[in-house]
VODRENVO-312139 format. One record per residue (C-alpha): x, y, z; chain. Coordinates in steps of 0.02 Angstrom, whole numbers, plus 50000, padded with zeros to 5 digits. Example, Ala and Ser with C-alpha at 12.3 -4.5 7.8 and 13.67 -1.06 7.14 Angstrom:
% VODRENVO-312139
<pt xx="50615" yy="49775" zz="50390" chain="A"/>
<pt xx="50684" yy="49947" zz="50357" chain="A"/>
% end
This chain:
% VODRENVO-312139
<pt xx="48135" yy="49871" zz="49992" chain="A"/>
<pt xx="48051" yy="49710" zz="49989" chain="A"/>
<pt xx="48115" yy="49562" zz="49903" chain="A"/>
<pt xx="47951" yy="49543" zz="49781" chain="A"/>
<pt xx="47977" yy="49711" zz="49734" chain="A"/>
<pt xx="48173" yy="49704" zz="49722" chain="A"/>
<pt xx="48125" yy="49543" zz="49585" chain="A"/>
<pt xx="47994" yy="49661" zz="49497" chain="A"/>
<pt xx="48124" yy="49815" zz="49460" chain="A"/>
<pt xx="48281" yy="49676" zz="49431" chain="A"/>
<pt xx="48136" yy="49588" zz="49290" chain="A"/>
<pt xx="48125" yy="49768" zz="49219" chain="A"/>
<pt xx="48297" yy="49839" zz="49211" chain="A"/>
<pt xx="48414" yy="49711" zz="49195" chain="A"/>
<pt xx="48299" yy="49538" zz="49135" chain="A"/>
<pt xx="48370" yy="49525" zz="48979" chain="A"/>
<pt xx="48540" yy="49494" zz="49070" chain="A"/>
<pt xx="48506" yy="49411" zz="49220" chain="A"/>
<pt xx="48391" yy="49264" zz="49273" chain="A"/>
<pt xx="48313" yy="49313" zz="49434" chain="A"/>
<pt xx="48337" yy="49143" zz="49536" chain="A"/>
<pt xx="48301" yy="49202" zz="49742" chain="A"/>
<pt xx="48303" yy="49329" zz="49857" chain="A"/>
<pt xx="48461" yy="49334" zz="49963" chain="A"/>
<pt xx="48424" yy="49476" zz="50089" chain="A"/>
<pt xx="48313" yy="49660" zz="50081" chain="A"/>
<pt xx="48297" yy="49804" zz="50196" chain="A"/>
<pt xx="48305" yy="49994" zz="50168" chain="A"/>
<pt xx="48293" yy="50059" zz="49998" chain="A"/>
<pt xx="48392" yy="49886" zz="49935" chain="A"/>
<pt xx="48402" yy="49701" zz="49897" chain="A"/>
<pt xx="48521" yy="49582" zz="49843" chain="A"/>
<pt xx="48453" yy="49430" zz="49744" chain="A"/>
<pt xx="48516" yy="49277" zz="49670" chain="A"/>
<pt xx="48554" yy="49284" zz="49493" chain="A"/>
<pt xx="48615" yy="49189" zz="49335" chain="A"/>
<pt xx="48700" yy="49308" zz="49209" chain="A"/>
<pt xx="48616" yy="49227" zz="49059" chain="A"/>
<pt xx="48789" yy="49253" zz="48943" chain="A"/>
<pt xx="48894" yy="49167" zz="49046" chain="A"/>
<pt xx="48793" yy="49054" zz="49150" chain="A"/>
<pt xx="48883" yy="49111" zz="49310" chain="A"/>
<pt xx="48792" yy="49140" zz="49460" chain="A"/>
<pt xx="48814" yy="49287" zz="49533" chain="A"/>
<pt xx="48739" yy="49421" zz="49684" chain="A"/>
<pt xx="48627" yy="49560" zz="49617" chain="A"/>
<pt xx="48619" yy="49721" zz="49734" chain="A"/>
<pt xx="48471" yy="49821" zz="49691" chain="A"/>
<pt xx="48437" yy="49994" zz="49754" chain="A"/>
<pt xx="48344" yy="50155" zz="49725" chain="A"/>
<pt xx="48413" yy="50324" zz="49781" chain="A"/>
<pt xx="48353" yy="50377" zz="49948" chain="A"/>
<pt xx="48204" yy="50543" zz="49951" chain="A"/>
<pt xx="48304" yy="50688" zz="49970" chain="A"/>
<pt xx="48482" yy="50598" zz="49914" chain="A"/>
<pt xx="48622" yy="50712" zz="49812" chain="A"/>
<pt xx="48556" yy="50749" zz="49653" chain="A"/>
<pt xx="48733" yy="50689" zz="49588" chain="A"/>
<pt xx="48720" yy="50524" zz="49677" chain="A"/>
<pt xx="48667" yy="50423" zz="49525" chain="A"/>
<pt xx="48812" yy="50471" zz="49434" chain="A"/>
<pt xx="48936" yy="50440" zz="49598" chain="A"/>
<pt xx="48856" yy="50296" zz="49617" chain="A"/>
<pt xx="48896" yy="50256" zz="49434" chain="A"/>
<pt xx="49088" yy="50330" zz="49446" chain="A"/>
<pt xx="49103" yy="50218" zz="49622" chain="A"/>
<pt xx="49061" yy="50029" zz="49553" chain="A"/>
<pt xx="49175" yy="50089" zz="49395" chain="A"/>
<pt xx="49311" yy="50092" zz="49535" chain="A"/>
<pt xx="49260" yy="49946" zz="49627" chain="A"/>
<pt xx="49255" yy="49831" zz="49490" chain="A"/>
<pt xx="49448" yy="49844" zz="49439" chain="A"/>
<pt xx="49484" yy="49804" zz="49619" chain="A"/>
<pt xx="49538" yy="49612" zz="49620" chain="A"/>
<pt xx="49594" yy="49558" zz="49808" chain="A"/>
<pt xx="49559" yy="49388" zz="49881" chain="A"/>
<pt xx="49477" yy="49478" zz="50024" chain="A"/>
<pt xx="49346" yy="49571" zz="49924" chain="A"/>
<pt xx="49189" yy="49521" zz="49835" chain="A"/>
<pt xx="49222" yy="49546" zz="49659" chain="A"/>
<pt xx="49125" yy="49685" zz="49576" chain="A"/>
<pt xx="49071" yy="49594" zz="49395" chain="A"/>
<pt xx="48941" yy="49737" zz="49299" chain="A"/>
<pt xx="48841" yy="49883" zz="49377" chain="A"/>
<pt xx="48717" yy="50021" zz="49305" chain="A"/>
<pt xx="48550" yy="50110" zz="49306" chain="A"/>
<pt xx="48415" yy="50232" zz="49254" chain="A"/>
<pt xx="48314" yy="50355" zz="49344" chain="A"/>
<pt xx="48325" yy="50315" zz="49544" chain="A"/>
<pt xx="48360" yy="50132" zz="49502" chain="A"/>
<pt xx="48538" yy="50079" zz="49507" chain="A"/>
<pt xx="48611" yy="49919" zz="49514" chain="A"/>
<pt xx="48778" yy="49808" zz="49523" chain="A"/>
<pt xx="48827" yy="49612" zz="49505" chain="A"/>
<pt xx="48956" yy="49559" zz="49596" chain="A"/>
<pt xx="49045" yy="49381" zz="49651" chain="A"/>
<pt xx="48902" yy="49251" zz="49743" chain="A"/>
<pt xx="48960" yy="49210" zz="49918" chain="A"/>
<pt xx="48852" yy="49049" zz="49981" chain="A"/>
<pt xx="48904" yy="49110" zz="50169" chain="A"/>
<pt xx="48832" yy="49200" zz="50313" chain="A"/>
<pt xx="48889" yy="49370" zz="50355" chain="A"/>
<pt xx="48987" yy="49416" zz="50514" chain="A"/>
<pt xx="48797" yy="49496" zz="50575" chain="A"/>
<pt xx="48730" yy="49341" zz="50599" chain="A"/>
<pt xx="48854" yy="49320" zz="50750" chain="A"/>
<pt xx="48833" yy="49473" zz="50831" chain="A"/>
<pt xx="48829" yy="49428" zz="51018" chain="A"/>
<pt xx="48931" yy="49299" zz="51029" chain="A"/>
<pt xx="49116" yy="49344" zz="51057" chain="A"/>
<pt xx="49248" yy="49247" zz="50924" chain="A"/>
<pt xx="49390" yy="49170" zz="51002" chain="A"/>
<pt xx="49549" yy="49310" zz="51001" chain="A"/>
<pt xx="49652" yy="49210" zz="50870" chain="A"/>
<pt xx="49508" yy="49215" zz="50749" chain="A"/>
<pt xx="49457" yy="49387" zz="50778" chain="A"/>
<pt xx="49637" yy="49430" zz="50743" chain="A"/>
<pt xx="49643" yy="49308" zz="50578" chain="A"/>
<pt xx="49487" yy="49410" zz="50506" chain="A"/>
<pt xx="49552" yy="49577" zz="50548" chain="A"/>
<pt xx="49717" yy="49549" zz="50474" chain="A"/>
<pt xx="49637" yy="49475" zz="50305" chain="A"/>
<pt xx="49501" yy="49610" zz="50324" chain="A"/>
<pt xx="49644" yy="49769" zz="50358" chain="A"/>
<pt xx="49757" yy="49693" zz="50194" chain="A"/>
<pt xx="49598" yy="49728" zz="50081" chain="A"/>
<pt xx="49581" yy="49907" zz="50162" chain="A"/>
<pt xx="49762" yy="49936" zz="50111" chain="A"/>
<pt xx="49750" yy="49854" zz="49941" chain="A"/>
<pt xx="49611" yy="49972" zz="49892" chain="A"/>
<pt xx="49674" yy="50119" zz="50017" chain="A"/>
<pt xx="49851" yy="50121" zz="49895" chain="A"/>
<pt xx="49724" yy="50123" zz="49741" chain="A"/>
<pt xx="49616" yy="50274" zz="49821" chain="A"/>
<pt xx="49471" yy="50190" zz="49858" chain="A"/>
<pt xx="49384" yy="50199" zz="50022" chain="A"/>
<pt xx="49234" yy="50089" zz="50067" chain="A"/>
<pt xx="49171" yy="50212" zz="50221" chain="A"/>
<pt xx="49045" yy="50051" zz="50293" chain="A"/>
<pt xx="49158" yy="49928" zz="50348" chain="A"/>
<pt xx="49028" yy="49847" zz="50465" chain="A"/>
<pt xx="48984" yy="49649" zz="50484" chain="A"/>
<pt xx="48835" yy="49649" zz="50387" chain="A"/>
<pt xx="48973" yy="49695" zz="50252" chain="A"/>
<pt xx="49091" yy="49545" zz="50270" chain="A"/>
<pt xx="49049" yy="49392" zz="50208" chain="A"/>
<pt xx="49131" yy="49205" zz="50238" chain="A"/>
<pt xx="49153" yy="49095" zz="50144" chain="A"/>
<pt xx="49128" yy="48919" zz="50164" chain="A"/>
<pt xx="49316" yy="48894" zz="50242" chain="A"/>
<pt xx="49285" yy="49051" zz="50367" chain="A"/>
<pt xx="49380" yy="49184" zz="50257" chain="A"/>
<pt xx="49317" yy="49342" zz="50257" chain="A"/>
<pt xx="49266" yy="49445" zz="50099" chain="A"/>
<pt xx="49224" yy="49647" zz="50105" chain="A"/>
<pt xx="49070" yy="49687" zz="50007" chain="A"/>
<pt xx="49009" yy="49866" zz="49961" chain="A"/>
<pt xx="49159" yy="49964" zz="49906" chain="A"/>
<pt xx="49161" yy="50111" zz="49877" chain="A"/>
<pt xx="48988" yy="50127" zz="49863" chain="A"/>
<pt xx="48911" yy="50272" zz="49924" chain="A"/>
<pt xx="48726" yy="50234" zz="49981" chain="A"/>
<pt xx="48600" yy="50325" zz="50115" chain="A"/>
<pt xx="48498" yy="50164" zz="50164" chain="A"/>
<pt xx="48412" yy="50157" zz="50325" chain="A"/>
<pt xx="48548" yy="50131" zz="50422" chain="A"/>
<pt xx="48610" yy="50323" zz="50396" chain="A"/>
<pt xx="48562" yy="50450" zz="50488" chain="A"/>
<pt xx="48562" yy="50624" zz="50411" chain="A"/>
<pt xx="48696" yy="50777" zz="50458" chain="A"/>
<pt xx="48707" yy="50968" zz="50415" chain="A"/>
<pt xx="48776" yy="50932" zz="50289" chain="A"/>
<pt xx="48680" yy="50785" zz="50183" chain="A"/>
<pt xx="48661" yy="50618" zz="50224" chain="A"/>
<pt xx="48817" yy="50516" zz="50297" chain="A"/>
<pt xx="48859" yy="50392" zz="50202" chain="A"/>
<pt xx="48890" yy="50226" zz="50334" chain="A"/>
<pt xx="48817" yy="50153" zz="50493" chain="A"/>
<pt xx="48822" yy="50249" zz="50631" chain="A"/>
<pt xx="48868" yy="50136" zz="50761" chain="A"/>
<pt xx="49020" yy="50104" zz="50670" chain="A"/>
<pt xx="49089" yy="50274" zz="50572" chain="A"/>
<pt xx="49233" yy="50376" zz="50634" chain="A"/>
<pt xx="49244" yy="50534" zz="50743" chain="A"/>
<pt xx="49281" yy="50631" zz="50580" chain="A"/>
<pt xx="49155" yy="50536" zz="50476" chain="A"/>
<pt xx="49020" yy="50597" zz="50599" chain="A"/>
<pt xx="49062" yy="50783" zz="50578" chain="A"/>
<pt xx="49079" yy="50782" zz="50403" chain="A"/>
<pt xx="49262" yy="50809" zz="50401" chain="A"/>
<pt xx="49368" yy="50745" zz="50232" chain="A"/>
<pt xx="49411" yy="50582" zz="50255" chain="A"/>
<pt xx="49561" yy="50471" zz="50238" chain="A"/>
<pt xx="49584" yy="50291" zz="50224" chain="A"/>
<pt xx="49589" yy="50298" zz="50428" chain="A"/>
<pt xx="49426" yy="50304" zz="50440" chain="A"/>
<pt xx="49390" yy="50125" zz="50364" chain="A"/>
<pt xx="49514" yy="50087" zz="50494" chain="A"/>
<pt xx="49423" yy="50152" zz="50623" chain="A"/>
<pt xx="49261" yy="50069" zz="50556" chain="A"/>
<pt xx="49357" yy="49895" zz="50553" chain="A"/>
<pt xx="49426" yy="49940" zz="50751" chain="A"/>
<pt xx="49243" yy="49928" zz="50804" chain="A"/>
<pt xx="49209" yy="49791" zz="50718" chain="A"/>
<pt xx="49346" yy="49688" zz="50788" chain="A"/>
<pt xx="49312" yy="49751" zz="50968" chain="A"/>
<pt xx="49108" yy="49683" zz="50923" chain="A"/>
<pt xx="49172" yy="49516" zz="50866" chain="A"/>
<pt xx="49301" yy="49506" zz="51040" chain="A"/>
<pt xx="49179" yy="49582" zz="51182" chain="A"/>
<pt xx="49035" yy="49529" zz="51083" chain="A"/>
<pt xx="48970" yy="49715" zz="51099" chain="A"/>
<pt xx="49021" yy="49879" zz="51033" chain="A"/>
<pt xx="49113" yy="50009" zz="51093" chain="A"/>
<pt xx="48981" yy="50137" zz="51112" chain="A"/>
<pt xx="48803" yy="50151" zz="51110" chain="A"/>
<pt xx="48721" yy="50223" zz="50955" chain="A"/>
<pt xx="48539" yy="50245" zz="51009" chain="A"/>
<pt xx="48515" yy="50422" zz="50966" chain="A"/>
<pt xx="48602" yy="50590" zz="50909" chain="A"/>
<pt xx="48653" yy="50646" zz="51080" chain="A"/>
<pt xx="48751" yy="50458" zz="51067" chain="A"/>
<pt xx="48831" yy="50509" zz="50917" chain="A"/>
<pt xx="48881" yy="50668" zz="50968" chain="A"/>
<pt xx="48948" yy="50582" zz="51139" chain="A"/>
<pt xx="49060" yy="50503" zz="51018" chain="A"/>
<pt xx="49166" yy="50653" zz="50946" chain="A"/>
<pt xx="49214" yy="50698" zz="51132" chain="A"/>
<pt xx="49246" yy="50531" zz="51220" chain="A"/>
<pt xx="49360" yy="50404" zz="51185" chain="A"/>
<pt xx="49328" yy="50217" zz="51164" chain="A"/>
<pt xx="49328" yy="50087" zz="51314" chain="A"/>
<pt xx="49473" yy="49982" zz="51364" chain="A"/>
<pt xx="49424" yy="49829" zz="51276" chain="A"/>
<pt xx="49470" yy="49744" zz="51437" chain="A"/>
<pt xx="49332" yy="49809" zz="51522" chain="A"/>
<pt xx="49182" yy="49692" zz="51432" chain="A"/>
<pt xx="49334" yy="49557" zz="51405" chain="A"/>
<pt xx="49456" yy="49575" zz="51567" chain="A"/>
<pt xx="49545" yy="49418" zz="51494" chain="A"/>
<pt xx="49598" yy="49499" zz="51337" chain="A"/>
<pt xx="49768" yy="49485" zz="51284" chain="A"/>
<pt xx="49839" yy="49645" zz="51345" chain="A"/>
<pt xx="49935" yy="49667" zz="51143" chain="A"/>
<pt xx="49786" yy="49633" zz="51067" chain="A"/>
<pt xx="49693" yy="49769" zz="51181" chain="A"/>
<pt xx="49802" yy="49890" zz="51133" chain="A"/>
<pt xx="49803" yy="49855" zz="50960" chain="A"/>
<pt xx="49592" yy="49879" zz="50941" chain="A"/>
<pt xx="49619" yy="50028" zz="51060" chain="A"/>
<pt xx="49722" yy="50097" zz="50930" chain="A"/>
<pt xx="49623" yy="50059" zz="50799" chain="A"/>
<pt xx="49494" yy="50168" zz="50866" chain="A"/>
<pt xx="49604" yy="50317" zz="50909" chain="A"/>
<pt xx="49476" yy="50451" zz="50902" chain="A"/>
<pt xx="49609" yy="50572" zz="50829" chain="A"/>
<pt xx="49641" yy="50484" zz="50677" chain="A"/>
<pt xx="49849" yy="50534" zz="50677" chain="A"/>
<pt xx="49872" yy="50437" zz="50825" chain="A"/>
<pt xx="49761" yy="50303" zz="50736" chain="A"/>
<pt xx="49845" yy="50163" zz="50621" chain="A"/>
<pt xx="49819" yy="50139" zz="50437" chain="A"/>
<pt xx="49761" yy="50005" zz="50367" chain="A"/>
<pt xx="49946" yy="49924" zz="50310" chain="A"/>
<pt xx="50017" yy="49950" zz="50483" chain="A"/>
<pt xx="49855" yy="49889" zz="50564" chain="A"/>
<pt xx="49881" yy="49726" zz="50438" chain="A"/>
<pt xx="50049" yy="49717" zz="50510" chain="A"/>
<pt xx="50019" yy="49751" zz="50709" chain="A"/>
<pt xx="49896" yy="49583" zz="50681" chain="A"/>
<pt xx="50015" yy="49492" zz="50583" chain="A"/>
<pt xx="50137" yy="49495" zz="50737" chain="A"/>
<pt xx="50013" yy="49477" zz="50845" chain="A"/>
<pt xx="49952" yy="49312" zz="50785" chain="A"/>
<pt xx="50173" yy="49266" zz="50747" chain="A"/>
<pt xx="50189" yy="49295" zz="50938" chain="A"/>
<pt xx="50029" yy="49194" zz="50975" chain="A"/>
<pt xx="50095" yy="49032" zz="50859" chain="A"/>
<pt xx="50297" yy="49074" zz="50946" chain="A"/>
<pt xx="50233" yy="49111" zz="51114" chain="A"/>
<pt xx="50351" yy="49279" zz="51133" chain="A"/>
<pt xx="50257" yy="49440" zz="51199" chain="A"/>
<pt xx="50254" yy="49595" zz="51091" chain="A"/>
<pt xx="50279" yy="49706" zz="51215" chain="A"/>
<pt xx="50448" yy="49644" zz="51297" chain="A"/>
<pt xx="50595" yy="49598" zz="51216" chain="A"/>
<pt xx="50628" yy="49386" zz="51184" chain="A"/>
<pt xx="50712" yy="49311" zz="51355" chain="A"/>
<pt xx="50878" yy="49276" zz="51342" chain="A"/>
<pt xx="50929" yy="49113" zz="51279" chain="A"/>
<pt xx="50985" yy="48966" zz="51404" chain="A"/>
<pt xx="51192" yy="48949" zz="51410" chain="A"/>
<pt xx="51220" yy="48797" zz="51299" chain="A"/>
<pt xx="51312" yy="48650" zz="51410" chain="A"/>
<pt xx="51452" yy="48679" zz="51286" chain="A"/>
<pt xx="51455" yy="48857" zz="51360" chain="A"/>
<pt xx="51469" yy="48809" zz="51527" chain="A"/>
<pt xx="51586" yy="48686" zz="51491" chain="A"/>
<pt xx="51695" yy="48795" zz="51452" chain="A"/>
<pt xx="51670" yy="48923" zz="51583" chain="A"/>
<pt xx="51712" yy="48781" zz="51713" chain="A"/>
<pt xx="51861" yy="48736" zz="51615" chain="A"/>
<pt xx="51916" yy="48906" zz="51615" chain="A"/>
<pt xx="51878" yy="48943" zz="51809" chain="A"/>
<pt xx="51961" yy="48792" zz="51849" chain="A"/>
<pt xx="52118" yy="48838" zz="51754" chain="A"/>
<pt xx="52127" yy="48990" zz="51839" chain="A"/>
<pt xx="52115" yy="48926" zz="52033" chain="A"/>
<pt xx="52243" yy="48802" zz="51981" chain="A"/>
<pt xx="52355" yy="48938" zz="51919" chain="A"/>
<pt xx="52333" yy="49041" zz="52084" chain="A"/>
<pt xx="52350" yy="48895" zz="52183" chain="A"/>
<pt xx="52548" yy="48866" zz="52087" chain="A"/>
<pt xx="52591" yy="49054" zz="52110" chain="A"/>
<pt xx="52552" yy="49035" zz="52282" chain="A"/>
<pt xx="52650" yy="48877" zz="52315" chain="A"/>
<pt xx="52818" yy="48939" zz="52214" chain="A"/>
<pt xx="52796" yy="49092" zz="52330" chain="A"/>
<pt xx="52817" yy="49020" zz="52479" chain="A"/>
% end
């Protein structure tokens, strides 16, 4: 969708509410533009988008049922779902105006581990804050976090179910998320849990470390590569990686999704993590023994010396 177009169908569904200011970004059957909500002078982040050719006939009214969900999430981590609606193959939602790039724009070029960690641990609370209210986004990808000005992350798009041009289709309908980043089980259309976001946010965080993903995603045979193998050792695009933080993305991206984290106990692997990164103890080995105090060994001389004197009497009143 192009941006002039995007303006034209914002001008005729929702005008009367929102002043269309700019274009903030287009591609695929959407658009997100700049708005003013004329009631409350607030500026605010208009998504745009019309239902894909050959989309669910239901997914106007999912789409509907989805942003109902997504707006009563409220999570410092999340871009804040305001109003959404539609007619016809038009549907649209407002949500929170973030003046920052997304992750995207740094694809390439690898984050420092400490900060990969930091936005994966913000990023995983949000998955479990709207995992424990049953919503799953199911497109946890960079071009869906945002940062703000002070480099925290927000998740954008949840729960939205969308097939834009970065789906490809399956036997059974169109999957909903990007390919290069969707789960095993996403991929062959099995139910899915809130494991699969987690997943989804694994391959993000081995993108931001290695500063590539995981797998290639050029084609179908690709894909179907995917259900079979299992992901890289992150240490072999980063052989410097920290070898706790390795095998924290590694599980992450479990391709069986029981031996996979959720998102609370991925939240939590980081959180230690980045404790044992600011207290320089390792994860994986118990803390070193602590130093005898001089008090300690004070003592212990004392008491050794005590005892050789002792031995030295009995000997002497022996003889």
């Amino acid at each position: 969708m192009h941006a002039e177009e995007a303006a034209a169908l914002a001008t005729i569904h929702v005008g009367s509410r929102y002043e269309i200011l700019e274009p903030i970004g287009a591609g695929g059957y959407a658009a997100v533009l700049k708005v003013k909500n004329r009631a409350t002078g607030r500026l605010e982040a208009l998504k745009i988008t019309t239902v894909a050719p050959g989309a669910d006939p239901d997914a106007v009214q999912r789409f509907r049922e989805e942003t109902r969900i997504a707006a009563g999430l409220d999570h410092p981590s999340i871009v804040k779902v305001w109003a959404s609606g539609g007619e016809g193959e038009v549907l649209w939602y407002a949500m929170e105006l973030i003046e920052g790039p997304s992750l995207a724009r740094s694809r390439g070029r690898p984050f420092a581990a400490e900060a990969a960690a930091r936005l994966g641990e913000a990023l995983a609370d949000a998955l479990a804050y709207s995992h424990a209210r049953g919503v799953l986004h199911r497109d946890v990808k960079p071009e869906n976090v945002l940062l703000e000005s002070d480099g925290r992350p927000k998740l954008m798009d949840f729960g939205i179910a969308k097939s834009e041009d970065s789906s490809v289709r399956t036997k059974t309908g169109f999957l909903v998320g990007s390919p290069a980043y969707v789960s095993p089980e996403q991929l062959s259309g099995t139910p899915l849990d809130g494991r699969t976001d987690v997943y989804s946010l694994g391959t993000t965080l081995f993108e931001l470390l290695a500063g590539r993903l995981p797998f290639r995603s050029r084609g179908i045979e690709d894909l179907v590569r995917r259900l079979d193998d299992d992901a890289p050792p992150l240490s072999k695009f980063l052989p410097e990686v920290d070898p706790d933080l390795e095998r924290i993305v590694g599980k992450a991206l479990a391709r069986d999704r029981r031996a996979r984290y959720d998102a609370a106990s991925l939240r939590d692997a980081l959180r230690a993590y980045l404790a044992r990164e600011a207290g320089g103890l390792a994860l994986s080995a118990p803390p070193a023994p602590s130093a005898p105090s001089e008090k300690r060994l004070a003592r212990a001389a004392l008491i050794a010396a005590l005892t050789l004197a002792a031995a030295v009497v009995a000997i002497l009143v022996a003889s």
